[in-house]
C-alpha positions in Angstrom: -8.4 6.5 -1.7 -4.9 7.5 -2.6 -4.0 9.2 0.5 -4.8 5.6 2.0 -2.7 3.5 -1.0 0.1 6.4 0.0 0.3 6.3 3.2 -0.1 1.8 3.3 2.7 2.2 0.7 5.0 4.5 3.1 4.4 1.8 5.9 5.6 -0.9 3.8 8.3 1.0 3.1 9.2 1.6 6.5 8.2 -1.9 7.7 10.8 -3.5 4.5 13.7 -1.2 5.9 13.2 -2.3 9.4 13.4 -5.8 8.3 16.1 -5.5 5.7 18.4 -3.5 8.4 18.0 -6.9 10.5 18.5 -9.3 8.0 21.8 -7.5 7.2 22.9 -6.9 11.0 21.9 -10.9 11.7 23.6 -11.8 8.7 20.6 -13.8 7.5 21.5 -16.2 4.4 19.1 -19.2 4.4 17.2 -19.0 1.4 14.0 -20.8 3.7 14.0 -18.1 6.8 14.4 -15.4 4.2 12.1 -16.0 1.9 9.2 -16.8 4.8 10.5 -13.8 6.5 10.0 -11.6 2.9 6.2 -13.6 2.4 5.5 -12.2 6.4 6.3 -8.6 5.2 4.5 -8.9 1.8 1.5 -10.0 3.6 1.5 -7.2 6.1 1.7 -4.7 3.2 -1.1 -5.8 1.4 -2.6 -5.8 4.7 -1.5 -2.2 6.4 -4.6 -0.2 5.2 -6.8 -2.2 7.7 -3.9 -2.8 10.5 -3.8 1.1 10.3 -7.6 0.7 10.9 -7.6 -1.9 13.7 -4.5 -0.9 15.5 -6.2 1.6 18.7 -4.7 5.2 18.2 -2.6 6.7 20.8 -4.7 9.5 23.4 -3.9 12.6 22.1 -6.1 16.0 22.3 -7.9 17.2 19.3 -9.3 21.0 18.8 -11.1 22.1 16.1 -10.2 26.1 15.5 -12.6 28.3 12.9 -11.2 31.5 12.0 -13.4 33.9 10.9 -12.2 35.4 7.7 -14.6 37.2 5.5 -13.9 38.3 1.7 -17.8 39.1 0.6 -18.3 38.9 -3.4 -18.8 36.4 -5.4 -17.4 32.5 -5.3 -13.5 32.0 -5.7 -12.5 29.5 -8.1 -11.3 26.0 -6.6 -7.5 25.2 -7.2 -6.3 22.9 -10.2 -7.8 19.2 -9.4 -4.0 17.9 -9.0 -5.6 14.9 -6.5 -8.3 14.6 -8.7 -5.8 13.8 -12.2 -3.2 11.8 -9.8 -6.0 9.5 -8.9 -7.0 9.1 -12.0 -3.6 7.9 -13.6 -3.0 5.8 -10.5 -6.5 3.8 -11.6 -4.9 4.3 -15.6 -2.0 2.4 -14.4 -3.1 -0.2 -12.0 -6.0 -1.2 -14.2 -2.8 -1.2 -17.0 -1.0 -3.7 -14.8 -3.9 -6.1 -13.7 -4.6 -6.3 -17.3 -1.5 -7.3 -18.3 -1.3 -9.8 -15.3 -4.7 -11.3 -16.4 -4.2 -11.6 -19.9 -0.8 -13.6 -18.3 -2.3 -15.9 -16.3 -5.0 -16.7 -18.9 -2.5 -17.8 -21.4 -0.6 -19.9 -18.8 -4.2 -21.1 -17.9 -5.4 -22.2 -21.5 -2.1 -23.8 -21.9 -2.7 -26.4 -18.8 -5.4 -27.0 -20.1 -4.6 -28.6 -23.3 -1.5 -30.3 -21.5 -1.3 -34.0 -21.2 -1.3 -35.5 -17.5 1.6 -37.6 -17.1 0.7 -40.5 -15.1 4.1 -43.1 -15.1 5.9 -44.2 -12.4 7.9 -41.1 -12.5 5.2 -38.2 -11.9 5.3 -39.5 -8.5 1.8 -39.1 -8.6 1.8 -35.3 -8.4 0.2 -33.7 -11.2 2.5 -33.0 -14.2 1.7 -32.0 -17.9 3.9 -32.2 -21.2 2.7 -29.5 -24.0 4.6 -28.5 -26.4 3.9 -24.9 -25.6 6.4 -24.3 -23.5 10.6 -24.7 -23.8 11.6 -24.9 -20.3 9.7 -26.6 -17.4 7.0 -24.1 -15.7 5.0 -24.5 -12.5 1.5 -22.7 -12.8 0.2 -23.3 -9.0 0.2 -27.1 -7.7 0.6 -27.8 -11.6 4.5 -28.7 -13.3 4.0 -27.9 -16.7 7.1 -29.7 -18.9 8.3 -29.5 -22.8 7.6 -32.2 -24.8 11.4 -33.4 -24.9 11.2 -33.9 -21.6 10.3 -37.5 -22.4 13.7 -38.3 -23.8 15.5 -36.6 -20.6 17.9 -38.9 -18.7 16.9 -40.0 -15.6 19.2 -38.0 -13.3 18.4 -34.7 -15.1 14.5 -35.5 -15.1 14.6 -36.4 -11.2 16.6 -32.9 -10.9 13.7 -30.9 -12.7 10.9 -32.4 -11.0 12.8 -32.5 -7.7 13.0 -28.4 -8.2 9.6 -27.7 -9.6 7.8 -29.9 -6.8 9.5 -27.6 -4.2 8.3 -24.8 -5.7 4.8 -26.6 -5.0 5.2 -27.8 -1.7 6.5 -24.3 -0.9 3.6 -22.3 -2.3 5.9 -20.3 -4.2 3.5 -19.6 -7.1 0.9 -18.5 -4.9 3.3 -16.0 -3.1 4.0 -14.9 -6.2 0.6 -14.1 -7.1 0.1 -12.1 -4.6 3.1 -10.2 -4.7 1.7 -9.3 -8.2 -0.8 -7.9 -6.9 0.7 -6.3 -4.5 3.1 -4.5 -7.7 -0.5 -3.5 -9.1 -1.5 -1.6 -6.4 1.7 0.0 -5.4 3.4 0.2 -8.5 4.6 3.4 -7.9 6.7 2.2 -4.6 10.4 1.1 -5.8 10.1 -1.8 -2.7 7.3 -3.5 -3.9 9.3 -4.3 -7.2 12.1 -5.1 -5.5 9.6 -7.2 -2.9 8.6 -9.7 -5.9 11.7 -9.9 -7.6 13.7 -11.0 -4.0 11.0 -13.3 -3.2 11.3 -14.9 -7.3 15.1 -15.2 -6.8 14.3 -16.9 -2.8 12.0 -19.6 -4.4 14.6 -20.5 -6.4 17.5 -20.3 -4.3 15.8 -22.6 -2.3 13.8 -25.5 -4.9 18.0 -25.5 -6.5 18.5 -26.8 -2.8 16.0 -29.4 -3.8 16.9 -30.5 -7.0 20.8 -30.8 -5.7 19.9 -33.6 -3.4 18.7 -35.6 -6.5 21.6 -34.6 -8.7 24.9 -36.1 -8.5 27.1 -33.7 -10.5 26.5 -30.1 -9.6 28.0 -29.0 -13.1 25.9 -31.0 -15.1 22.9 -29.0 -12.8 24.4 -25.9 -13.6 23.9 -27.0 -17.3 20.9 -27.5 -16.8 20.1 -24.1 -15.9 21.9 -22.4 -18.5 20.0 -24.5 -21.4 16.8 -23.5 -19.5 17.5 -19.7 -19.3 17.3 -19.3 -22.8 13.5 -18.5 -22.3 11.9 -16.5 -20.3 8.7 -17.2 -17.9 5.5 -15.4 -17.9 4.5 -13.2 -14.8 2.4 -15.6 -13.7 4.6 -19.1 -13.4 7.9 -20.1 -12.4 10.2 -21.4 -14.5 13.3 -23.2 -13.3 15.9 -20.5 -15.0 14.4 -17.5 -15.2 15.5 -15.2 -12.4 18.8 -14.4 -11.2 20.5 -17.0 -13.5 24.0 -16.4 -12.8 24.3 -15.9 -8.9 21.9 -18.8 -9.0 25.0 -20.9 -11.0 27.8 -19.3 -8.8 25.9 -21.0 -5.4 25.4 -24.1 -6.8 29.4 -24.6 -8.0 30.5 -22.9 -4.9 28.6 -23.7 -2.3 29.9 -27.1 -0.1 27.0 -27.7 1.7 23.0 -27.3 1.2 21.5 -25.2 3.3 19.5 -26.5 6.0 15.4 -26.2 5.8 14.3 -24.7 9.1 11.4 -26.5 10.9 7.8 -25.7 12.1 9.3 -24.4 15.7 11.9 -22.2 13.6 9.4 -20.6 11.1 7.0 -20.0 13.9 9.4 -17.8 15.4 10.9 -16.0 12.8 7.3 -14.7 11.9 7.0 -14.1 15.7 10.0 -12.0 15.8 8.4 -10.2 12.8 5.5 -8.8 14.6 6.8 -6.2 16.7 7.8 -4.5 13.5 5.1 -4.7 11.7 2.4 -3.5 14.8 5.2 0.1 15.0 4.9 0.5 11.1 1.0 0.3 11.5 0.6 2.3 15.0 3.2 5.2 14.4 0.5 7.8 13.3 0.8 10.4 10.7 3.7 8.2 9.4 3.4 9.2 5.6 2.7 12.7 5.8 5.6 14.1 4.8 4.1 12.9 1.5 0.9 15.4 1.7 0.8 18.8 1.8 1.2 20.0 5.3 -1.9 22.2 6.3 -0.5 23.9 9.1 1.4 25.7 6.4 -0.7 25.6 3.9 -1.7 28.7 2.3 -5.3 29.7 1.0 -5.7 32.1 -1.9 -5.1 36.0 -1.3 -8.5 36.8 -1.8 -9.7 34.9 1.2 -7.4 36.4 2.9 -9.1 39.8 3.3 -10.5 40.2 6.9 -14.0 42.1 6.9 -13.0 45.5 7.7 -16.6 46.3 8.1 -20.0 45.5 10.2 -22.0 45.1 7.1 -20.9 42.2 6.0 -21.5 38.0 6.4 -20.1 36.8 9.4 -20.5 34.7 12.1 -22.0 35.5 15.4 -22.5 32.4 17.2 -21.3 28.8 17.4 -22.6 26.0 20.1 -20.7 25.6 23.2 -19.8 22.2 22.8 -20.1 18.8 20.5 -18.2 20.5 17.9 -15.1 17.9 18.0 -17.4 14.9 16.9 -16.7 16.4 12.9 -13.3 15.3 13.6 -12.6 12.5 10.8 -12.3 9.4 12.8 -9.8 8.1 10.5 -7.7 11.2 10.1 -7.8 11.2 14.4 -6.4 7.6 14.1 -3.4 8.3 11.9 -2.5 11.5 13.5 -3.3 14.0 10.6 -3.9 17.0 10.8 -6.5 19.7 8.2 -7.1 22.7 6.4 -10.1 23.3 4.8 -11.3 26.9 3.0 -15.2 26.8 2.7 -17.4 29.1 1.3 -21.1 29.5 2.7 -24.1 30.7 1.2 -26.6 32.6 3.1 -30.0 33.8 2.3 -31.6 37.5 3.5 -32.2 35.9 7.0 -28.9 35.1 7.8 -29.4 31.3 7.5 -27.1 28.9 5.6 -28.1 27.4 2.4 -24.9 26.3 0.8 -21.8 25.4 1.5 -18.6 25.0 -1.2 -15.4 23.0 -0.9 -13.1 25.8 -2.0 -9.4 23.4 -0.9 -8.8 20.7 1.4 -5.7 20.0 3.1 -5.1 17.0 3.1 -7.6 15.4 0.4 -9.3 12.4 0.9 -9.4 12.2 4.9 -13.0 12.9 5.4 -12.2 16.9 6.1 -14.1 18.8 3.3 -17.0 16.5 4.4 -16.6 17.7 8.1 -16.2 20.9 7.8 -19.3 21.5 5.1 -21.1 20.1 8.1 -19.3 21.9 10.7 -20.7 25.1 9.0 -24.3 24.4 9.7 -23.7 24.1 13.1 -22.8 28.0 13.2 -25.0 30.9 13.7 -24.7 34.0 10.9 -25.8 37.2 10.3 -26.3 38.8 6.8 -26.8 42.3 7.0 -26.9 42.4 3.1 -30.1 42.2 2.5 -29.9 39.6 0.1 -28.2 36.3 -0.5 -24.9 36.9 0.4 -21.9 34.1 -0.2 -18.4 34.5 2.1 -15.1 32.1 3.0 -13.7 31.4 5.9 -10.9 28.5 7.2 -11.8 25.3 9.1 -8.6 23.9 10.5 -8.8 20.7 12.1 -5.7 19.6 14.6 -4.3 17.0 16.9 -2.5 18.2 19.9 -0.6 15.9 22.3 -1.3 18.0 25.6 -4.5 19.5 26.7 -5.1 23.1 25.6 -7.0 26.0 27.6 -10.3 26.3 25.3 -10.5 29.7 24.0 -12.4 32.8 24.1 -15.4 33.5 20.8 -15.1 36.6 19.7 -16.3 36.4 15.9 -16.4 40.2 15.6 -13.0 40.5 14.3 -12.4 37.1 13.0 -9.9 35.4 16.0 -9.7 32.3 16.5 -12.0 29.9 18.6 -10.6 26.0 19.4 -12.7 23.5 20.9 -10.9 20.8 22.4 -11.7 17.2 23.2 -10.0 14.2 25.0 -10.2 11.2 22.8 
């Protein structure tokens, strides 16, 4: 499972670079065709596990090769669990987050519920709460939650407020925000996806300031506004109208001349068009995040298996079938393009056959290739001249190659190597 978080996270990574590098080069500064543009990527990284999945992999040759390598005796010890502890802290820390996020949106929750609906003239019939809960007006989903002294607002200031916090529900923004919570509780170890939900917080409110401007005459008394506000602070799960990115947020709306321009359906249709191509490289491009995993090609088992058998009296292998053997390859593993190594012990009795087979490392972890291979070894045929039950290792190294390979020669004898290749 973490190999797939790693390798979605390195995508979105990539995918976010692609798309920040064009924003920058097109000089992209509407707050609309940004923000949509940002909610496009966010979705397509909570998303790139199963694009990775459904996008067809490229034709490539695969060959499974089997060295031979026996070291007799008894079982080696398996490495330290390193995958094994990550994992679990990853779990520690995204169960940390989503608890935090719940116990959030609970509070914010029990608090709309003891609100009072306001239902004059100037709700315009959307649905908005006073509480006395809150200090600064909040929207919790299609619901604008506002202070108690709201009531004794002046008219211009209480048309700005609801003009902003009725964009934000028009928008979606709290929704988008959600998700891009979510999104932080999965990859919380990837610096973007931080950076993802704070950009898209300070977008939502670039643009619903756009809003509230068109109902405010004075732009200072706006900025006010603002400042008064910022003096709390939102939960995780609402928006409130001062919250993020306060300042810059005052600077535009003294400085800029004119409102920017809210793009229509024709204009958002093909900015997420445009999008696409991006996104379909960063999920097709295989074996993108491998330079995160440990490379098996250089990977290097423990000295002990590394001690051919320098005699005839010992486990080996005699036989394997002549073909089928690259079905084992892990049919996810083929699709990204990665490459194993996998060190397996086997277990025979006095007859030779296999009763047992032992995960000694994998290579890398979590792509189906300790499953394969444990397989893989019961298609072979041993001999144990022993005697008796007899355990030995040997390497299972699974790879991708681009250009078709001559198949090569068995000859388990003196352990070389034997590839079987298959067209995909």
């Amino acid at each position: 499972m973490t190999s797939v978080i790693v390798d979605a996270a390195v995508r979105s990574l990539a995918l976010g670079g692609l798309v920040w590098v064009a924003a920058a080069l097109l000089r992209l500064r509407n707050p609309y065709i940004e923000k949509l543009t940002w909610t496009t990527v966010l979705v397509s990284s909570c998303v790139m596990p199963a694009l990775v999945r459904w996008v067809p992999a490229p034709h490539v040759r695969m060959a499974i090769s089997v060295p031979a390598i026996s070291a007799g005796g008894a079982l080696m010890h398996a490495p330290f669990p390193w995958v094994g502890i990550l994992s679990a802290l990853y779990l520690l820390v995204v169960g940390a987050l989503v608890l935090r996020l719940g116990l959030a949106f609970v509070r914010l929750w029990l608090i709309l519920r003891g609100a009072s609906r306001v239902t004059t003239s100037w709700a315009q019939g959307a649905d908005i709460r006073l509480t006395a809960a809150i200090s600064s007006p909040v929207t919790f989903g299609s619901t604008v939650l506002l202070p108690w002294e709201a009531r004794s607002w002046s008219e211009t200031r209480r048309r700005a407020v609801i003009a902003h916090e009725l964009a934000h529900v028009r928008a979606l923004d709290c929704y988008v925000l959600w998700l891009a919570a979510i999104h932080v509780c999965l990859f919380w170890f990837s610096p973007f996806s931080w950076w993802l939900r704070a950009r898209l917080a300070s977008l939502a409110e670039y643009s619903s300031d756009n809003e509230a401007l068109k109902e405010c005459d004075d732009r200072a008394d706006y900025a006010q506004l603002l400042l008064d506000a910022a003096r709390t602070r939102g939960a995780l799960t609402a928006l409130s109208i001062a919250t993020v990115d306060v300042s810059r947020r005052i600077d535009r709306v003294l400085s800029q001349h004119e409102l920017d321009a809210e793009p229509g359906l024709r204009r958002r249709a093909l900015a997420i068009v445009l999008l696409l191509p991006a996104v379909g490289i960063c999920a097709y491009v295989p074996g993108l995040s491998r330079a995160a995993l440990p490379d098996p090609a250089g990977a290097q088992p423990p000295q002990a298996a590394t001690t051919a058998a320098a005699t005839t009296d010992e486990p080996r292998i005699i036989s394997v079938p002549p073909d089928g053997l690259a079905r084992w390859y892990p049919e996810g593993a083929r699709r990204k393009g990665v490459d194993g190594l996998v060190q397996l012990a086997v277990t025979l009795d006095e007859a030779g056959r296999a009763t047992d087979t032992q995960v000694l490392s994998e290579f890398p972890s979590g792509e189906g290739f300790a499953a394969a291979a444990s397989g893989l070894a019961h298609e072979f045929t041993y001999i144990n001249p022993t005697g008796h039950p007899a355990t030995f290792t040997f390497n299972v190294t699974f790879k991708l190659r681009e250009h078709p390979q001559s198949s090569g020669t068995t000859n388990w004898e003196h352990g070389r190597t034997t590839n079987w290749e298959h067209g995909s």
